[in-house]
C-alpha positions in Angstrom: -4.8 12.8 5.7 -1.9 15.1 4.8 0.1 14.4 8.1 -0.5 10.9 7.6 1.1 11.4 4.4 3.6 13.0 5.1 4.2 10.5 8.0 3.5 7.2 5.8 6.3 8.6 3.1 9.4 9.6 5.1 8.5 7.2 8.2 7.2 3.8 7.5 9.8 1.4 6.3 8.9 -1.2 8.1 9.9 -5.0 7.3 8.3 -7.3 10.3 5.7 -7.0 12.7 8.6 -6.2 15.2 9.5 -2.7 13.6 5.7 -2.2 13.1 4.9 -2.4 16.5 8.3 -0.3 17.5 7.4 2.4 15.1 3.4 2.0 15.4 2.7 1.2 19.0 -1.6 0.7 19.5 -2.6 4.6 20.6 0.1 6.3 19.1 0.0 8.9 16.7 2.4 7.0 14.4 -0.8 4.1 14.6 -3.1 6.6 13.4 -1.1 7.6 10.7 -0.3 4.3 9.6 -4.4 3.3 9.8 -5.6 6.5 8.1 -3.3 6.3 5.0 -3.8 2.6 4.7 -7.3 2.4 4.6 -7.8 5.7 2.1 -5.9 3.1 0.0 -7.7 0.2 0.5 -11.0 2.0 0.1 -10.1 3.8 -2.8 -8.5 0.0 -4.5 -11.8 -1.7 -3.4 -13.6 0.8 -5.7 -11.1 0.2 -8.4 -12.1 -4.2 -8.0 -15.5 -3.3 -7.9 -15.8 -1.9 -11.2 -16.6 1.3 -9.9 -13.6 3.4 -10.9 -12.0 2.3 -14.2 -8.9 0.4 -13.8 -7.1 2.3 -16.4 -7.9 5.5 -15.4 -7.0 4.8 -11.5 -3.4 3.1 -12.7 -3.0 6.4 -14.7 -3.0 8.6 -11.8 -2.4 7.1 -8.0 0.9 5.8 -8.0 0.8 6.8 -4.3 -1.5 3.3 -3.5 1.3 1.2 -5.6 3.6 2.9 -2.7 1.5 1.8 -0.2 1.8 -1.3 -1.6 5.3 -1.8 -1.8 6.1 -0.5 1.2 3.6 -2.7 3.5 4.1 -5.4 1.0 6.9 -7.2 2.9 5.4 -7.5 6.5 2.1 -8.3 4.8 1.8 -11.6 5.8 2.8 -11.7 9.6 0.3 -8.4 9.6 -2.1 -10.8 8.2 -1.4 -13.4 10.9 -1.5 -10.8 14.0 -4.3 -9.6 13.4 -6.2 -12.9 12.6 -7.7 -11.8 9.3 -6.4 -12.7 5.8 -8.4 -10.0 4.2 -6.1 -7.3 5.5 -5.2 -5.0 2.8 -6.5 -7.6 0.4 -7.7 -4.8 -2.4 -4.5 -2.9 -2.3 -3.1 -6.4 -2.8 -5.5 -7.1 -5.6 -5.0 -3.4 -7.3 -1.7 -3.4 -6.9 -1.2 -6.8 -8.8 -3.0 -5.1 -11.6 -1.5 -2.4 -11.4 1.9 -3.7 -12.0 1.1 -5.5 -15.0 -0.6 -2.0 -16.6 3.0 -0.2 -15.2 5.0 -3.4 -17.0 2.7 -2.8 -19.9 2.9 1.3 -20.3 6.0 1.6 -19.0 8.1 -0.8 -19.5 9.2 -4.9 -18.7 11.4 -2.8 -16.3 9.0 -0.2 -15.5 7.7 -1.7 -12.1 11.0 -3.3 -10.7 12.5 0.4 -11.3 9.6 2.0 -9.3 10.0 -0.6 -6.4 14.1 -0.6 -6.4 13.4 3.6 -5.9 10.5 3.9 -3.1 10.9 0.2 -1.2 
């Protein structure tokens, strides 16, 4: 998960399903990467809609998923199209939504355009 990190951070800026499948060709490492951080987040947001980890307390600590979000945000929906299946990513989606109105609300009316203007 570390490498994928790592990888994810500095690597994936990706803004169509062109670049993805440039920088994230099926059975390449860069793939991997991409799958294995993505789906910690969607796991970890699908327990956040589910009730099963407090909102507030999630919001308060992983700004790494709002990342995720932000940065896979803008191919999202030719992703969701390739791969037949509208439900891809849809808790990050859901989390990060709500996340952005806790950020706005904690942080700032500016709080969450600020965060995406510095890691998009």
């Amino acid at each position: 998960m570390r490498a994928a990190r790592v990888w994810f951070i500095s690597k994936f800026k990706c803004k169509t399903m062109e670049e993805f499948g440039k920088l994230c060709p099926p059975g390449s490492d860069a793939n991997a990467n991409f799958r294995q951080f993505t789906s910690y987040w969607e796991m970890a947001a699908s327990c956040v809609n589910s009730g099963v980890l407090n909102g507030d307390l999630f919001f308060a600590n992983c700004r790494e998923m709002l990342f995720c979000w932000v940065r896979v945000k803008p191919l999202i929906g030719e992703m969701r199209i390739a791969f037949g299946d509208s439900s891809v990513m849809s808790n990050v989606e859901k989390t990060a939504d709500a996340f952005a109105d806790w950020l706005i609300k904690n942080g700032g009316a500016d709080a969450y355009a600020n965060f995406v203007k510095r890691v998009g």
